[in-house]
C-alpha positions in Angstrom: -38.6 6.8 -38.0 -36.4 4.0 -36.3 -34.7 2.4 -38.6 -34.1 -1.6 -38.2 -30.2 -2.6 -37.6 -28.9 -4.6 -39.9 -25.0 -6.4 -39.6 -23.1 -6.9 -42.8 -19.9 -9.1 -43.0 -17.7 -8.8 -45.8 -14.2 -9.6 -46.8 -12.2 -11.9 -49.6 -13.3 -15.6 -50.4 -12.0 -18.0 -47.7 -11.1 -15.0 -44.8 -14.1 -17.0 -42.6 -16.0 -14.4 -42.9 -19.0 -17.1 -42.8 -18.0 -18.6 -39.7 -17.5 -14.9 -38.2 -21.0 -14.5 -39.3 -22.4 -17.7 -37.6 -20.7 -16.6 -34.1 -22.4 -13.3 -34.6 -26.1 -14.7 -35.5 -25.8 -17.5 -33.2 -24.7 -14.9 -29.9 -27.1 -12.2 -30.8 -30.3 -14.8 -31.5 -29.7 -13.8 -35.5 -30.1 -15.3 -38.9 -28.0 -15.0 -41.9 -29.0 -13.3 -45.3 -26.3 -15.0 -48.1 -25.1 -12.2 -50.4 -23.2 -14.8 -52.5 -24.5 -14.7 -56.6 -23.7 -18.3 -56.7 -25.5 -19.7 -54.0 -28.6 -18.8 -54.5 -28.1 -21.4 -57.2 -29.7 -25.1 -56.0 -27.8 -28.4 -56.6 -24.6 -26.6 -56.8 -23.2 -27.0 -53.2 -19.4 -27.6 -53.2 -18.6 -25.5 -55.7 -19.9 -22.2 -53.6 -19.1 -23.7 -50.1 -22.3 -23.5 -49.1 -22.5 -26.7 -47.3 -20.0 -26.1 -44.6 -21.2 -26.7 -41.2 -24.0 -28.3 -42.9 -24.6 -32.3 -42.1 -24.3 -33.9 -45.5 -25.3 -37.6 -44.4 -27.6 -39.1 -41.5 -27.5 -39.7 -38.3 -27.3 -43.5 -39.1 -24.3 -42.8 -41.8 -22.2 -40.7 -39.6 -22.1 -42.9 -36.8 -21.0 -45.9 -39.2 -17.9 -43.4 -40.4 -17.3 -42.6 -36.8 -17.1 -46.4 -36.3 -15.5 -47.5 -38.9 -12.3 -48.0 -37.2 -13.4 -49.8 -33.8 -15.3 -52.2 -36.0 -12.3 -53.2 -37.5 -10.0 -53.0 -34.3 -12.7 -55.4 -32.9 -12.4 -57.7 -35.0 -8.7 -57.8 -35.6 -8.5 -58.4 -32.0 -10.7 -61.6 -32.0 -9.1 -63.2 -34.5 -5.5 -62.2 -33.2 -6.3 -64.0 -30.0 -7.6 -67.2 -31.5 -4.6 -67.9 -33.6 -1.0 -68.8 -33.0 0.0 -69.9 -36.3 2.3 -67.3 -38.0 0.7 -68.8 -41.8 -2.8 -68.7 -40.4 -2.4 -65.1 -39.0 -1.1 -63.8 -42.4 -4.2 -65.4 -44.0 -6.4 -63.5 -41.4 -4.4 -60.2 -41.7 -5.2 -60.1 -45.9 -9.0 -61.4 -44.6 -8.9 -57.9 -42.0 -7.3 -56.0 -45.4 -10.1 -57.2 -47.3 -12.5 -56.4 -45.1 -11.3 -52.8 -44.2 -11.7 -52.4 -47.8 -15.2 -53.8 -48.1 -16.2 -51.4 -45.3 -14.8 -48.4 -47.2 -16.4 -48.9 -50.5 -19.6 -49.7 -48.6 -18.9 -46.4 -46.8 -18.1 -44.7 -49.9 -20.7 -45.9 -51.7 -23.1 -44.5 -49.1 -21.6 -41.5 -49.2 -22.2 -40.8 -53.0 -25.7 -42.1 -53.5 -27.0 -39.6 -50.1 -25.0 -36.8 -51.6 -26.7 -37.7 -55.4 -30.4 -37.9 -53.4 -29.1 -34.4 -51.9 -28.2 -32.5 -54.9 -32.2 -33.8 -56.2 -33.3 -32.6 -53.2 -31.7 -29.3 -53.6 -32.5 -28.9 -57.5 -36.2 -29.9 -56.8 -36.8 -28.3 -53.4 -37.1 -24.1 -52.7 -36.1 -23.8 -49.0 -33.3 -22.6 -46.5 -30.3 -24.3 -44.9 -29.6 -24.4 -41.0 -26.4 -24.4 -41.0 -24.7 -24.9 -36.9 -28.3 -24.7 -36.3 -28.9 -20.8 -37.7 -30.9 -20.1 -40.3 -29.4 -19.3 -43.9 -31.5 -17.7 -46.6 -31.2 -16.7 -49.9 -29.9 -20.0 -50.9 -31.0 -22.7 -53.0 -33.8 -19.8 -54.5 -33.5 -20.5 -58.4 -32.6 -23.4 -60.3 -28.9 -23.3 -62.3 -30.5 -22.3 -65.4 -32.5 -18.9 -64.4 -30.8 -15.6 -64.0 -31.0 -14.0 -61.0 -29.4 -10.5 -60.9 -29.1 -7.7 -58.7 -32.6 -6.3 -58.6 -34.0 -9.7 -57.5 -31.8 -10.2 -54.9 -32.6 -6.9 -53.4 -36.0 -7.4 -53.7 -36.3 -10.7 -51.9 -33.2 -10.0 -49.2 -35.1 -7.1 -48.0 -38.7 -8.5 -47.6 -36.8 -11.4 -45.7 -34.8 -8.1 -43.2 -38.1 -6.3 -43.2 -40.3 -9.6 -42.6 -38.6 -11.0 -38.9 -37.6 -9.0 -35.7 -34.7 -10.7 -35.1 -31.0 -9.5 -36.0 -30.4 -9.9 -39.7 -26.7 -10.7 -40.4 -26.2 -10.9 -44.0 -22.8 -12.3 -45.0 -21.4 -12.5 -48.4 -18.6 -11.5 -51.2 -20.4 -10.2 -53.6 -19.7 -6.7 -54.0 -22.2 -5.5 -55.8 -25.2 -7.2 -53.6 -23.6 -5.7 -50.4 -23.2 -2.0 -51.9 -26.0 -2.0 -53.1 -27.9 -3.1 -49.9 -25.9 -0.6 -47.6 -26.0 2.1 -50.5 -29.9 2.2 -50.8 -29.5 1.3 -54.3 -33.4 1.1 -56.0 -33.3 1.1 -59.2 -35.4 -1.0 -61.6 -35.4 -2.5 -64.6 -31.6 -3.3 -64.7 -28.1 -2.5 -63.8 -26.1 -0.4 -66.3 -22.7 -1.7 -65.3 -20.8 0.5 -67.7 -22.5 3.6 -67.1 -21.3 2.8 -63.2 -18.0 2.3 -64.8 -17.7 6.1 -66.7 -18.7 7.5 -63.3 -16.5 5.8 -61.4 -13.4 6.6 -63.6 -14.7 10.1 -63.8 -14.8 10.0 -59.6 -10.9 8.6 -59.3 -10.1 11.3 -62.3 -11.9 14.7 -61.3 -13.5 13.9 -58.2 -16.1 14.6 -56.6 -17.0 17.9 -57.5 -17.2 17.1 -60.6 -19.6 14.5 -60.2 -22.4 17.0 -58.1 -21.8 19.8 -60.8 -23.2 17.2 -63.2 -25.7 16.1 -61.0 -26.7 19.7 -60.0 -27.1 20.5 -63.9 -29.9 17.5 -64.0 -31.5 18.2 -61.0 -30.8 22.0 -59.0 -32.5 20.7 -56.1 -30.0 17.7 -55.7 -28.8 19.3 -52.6 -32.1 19.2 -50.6 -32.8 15.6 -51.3 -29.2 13.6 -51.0 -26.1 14.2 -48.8 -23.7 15.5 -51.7 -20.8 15.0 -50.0 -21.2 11.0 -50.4 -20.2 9.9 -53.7 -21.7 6.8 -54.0 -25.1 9.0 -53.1 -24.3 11.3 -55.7 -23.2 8.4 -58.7 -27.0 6.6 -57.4 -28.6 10.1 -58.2 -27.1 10.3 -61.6 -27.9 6.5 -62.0 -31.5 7.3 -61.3 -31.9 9.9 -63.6 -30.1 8.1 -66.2 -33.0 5.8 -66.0 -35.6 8.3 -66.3 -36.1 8.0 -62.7 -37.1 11.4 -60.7 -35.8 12.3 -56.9 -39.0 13.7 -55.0 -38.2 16.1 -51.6 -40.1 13.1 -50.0 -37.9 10.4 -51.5 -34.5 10.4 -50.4 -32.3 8.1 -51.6 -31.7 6.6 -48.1 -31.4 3.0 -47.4 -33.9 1.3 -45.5 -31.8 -0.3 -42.9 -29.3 1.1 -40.5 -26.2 -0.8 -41.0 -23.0 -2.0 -39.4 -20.2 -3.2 -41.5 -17.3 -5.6 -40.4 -14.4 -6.7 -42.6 -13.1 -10.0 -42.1 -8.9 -9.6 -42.6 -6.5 -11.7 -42.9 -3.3 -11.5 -44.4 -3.0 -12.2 -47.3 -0.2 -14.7 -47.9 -2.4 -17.0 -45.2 -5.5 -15.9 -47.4 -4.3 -17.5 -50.4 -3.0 -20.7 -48.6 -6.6 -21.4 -47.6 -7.9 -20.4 -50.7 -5.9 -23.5 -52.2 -6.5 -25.4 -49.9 -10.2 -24.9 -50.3 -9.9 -25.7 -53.7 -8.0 -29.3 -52.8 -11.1 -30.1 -50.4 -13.7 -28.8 -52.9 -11.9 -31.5 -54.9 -11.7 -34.1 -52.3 -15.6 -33.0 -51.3 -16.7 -34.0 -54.7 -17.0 -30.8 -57.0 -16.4 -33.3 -59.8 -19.1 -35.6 -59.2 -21.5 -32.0 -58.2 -20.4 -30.5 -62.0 -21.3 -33.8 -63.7 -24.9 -34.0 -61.7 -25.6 -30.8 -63.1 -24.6 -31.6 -66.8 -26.7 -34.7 -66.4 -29.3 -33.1 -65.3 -29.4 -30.7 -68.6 -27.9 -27.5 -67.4 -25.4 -26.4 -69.8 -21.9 -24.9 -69.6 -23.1 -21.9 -70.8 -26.3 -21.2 -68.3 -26.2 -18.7 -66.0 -24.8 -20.7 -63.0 -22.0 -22.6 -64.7 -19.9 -19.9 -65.7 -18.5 -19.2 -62.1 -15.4 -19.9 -60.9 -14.2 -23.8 -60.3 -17.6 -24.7 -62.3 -16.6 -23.6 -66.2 -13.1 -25.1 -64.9 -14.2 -28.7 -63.9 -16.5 -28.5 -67.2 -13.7 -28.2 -69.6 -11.9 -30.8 -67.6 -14.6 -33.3 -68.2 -14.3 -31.9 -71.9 -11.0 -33.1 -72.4 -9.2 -29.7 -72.4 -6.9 -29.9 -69.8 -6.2 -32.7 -66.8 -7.4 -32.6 -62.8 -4.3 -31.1 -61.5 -4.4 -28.3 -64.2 -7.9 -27.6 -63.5 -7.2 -27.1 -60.1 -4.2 -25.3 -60.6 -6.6 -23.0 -62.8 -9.7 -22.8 -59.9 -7.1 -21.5 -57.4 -5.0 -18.9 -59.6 -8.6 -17.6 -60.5 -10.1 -17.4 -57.0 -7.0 -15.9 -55.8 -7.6 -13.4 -58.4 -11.3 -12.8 -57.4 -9.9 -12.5 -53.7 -7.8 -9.7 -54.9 -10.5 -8.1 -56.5 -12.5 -8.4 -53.6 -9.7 -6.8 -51.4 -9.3 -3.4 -53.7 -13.3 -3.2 -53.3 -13.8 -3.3 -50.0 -10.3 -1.1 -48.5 -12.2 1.7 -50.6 -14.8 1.7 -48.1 -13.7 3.8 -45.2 -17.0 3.0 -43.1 -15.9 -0.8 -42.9 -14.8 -2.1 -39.3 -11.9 -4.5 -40.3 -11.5 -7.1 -37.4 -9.9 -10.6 -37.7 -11.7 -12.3 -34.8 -14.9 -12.8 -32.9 -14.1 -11.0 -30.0 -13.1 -7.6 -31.8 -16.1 -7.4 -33.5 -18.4 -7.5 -30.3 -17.3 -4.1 -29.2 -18.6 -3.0 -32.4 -21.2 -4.7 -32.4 -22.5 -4.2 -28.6 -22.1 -0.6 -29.4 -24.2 -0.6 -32.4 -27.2 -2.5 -31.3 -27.3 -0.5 -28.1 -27.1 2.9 -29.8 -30.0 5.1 -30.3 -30.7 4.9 -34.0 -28.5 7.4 -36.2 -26.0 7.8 -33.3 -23.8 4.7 -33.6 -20.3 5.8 -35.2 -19.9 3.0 -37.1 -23.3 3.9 -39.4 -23.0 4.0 -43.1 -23.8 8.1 -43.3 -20.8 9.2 -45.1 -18.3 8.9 -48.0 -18.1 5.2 -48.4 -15.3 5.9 -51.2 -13.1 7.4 -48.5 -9.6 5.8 -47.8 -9.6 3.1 -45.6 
């Protein structure tokens, strides 16, 4: 059976793997599938960077920013020109100073109370952004409060793939949902992280083989069902099984999509200069304002949503525990962390296609979606521990 292609981007927080994405979906007549944990969250908007590209105030608002300055060029020009008296035009000049200043608090005032009606919007409303005018889901699904794990966004990421003909690009750092998406992964009921973990230390220790002898001891006719020369296969099988779950002949665990995967790079000295400088703009964007909503609106520091990074950080701020500027310090020394984390993840995976521009990837990518199904060399269909 033809299997529907699916592109995953992955790579580090703030690489632009989003904005490789967009290109992608936007050439190829796409939409996007978020594989973010956090922003499936509604309301919180800075703090994930899910609003870039997006237009935050309307059409009305922007053109006032846009003309904030020839408003007040015209009228420092008329009253220039109608004056010749130097103690009159210093009286004007603290008038124009005045009024620059009444325009930016207006401005600014503005601002807040759209983006305040935006966050209701968002914690009230279930729906999906169009962001550079493609479609984003698996956003905004749950309120900050309710846990949303693995299982549910599999469930719901894959009725959306299955659900429209067009080109699904799904885009996204969390490791796990990616994997698990590319892997096949179906289990229910739960994720036993630590189990994951012994196999995965027993994997780097013994290798393989000693993975499919332990397999082969559970089930003898592991061999006709998955490929048991891919690990991650072969630690899914014993997953399975761990779970009380049985492998039919007629049930392979194969995933449902055929998949290509590109790695956004970049190196990684630039990396973590835009990850601070994220940070400063998350700042400058409001994340302050966006954490104190939330806490207003009853969602404490301890639900599901607020333990991420730059949120539990701008919550102890407000608490008292620390100042701005060490709260940011703390946000970026974190994230550059998680980035690092994110890096050792994915340079595992020998099947990714690292590429640090547009115009690399559409090789790949022209090759893949013209392939005959099962043929393209890119496809996920071997060891995805292999070194990259």
């Amino acid at each position: 059976m033809k299997k529907k292609k699916v592109i995953v981007v992955v790579g580090p927080t703030a690489s632009g793997k989003s904005k490789l994405a967009h290109e992608i979906a936007k050439k190829y007549g796409g939409f996007l599938v978020s594989a973010d944990s956090r922003q499936v969250y509604r309301g919180m908007d800075i703090g994930t960077n899910k609003d870039r590209g997006v237009t935050k105030l309307p059409t009305y608002a922007l053109r006032a920013t846009a003309g904030r300055r020839k408003i007040t060029k015209r009228y420092e020009n008329k009253v220039t020109l109608t004056t010749e008296n130097r103690n009159i035009e210093s009286q004007i000049t603290n008038h124009k100073s005045v009024l620059s200043q009444i325009i930016n608090y207006l401005l600014r005032f503005t601002n807040y109370v759209l983006r305040i009606a935006n966050l209701e919007s968002r914690i009230t409303n279930k729906h999906f952004l169009i962001v550079n005018g493609v479609e984003e889901y698996m956003v905004n699904v749950v309120k900050p409060n309710k846990k949303f794990n693995l299982d549910d966004w599999l469930r719901e990421s894959k009725k959306i793939i299955r659900n429209d003909d067009r080109l699904a690009v799904v885009v996204g750092g969390t490791m796990l949902y990616t994997s698990a998406l590319v892997d096949g992964y179906e289990l229910q009921g739960g994720f036993d992280k630590l189990y994951r973990r012994v196999l995965e230390k027993q994997l780097e220790a013994d290798g393989l083989p000693s993975l499919v002898k332990r397999l082969i001891e559970i089930d003898p006719d592991a061999d006709k069902k998955i490929d048991l020369n891919n690990s991650r296969r072969v630690i899914r099988a014993l997953e399975w099984h761990k779970h009380g779950g049985k492998i039919k002949n007629n049930q392979q665990i194969e995933p449902e999509f055929e998949f290509l995967v590109l790695g956004k790079s970049l190196p990684r000295e630039e990396l973590y200069f835009k990850i601070d400088n994220r940070v400063r703009e998350m700042i400058d964007e409001g994340l302050v304002d966006e954490v104190k909503f939330l806490i207003k609106k009853g969602y404490e520091k301890n639900s599901p949503a607020m333990t991420g990074i730059g949120y539990r950080q701008i919550v102890d701020f407000l608490e008292g525990k620390y100042d701005l500027n060490e709260a940011v310090r703390l946000i970026q020394r974190d994230t550059r962390h998680y980035a690092k984390q994110q890096l050792t993840w994915y340079r595992r995976d020998g099947t990714i296609r690292w590429i640090s521009s547009f115009d690399e990837a559409r090789g790949f990518i022209d090759e893949f979606l013209t392939s005959r199904s099962g043929e393209h060399h890119g496809q996920v269909n071997h060891d995805r521990r292999g070194k990259s």
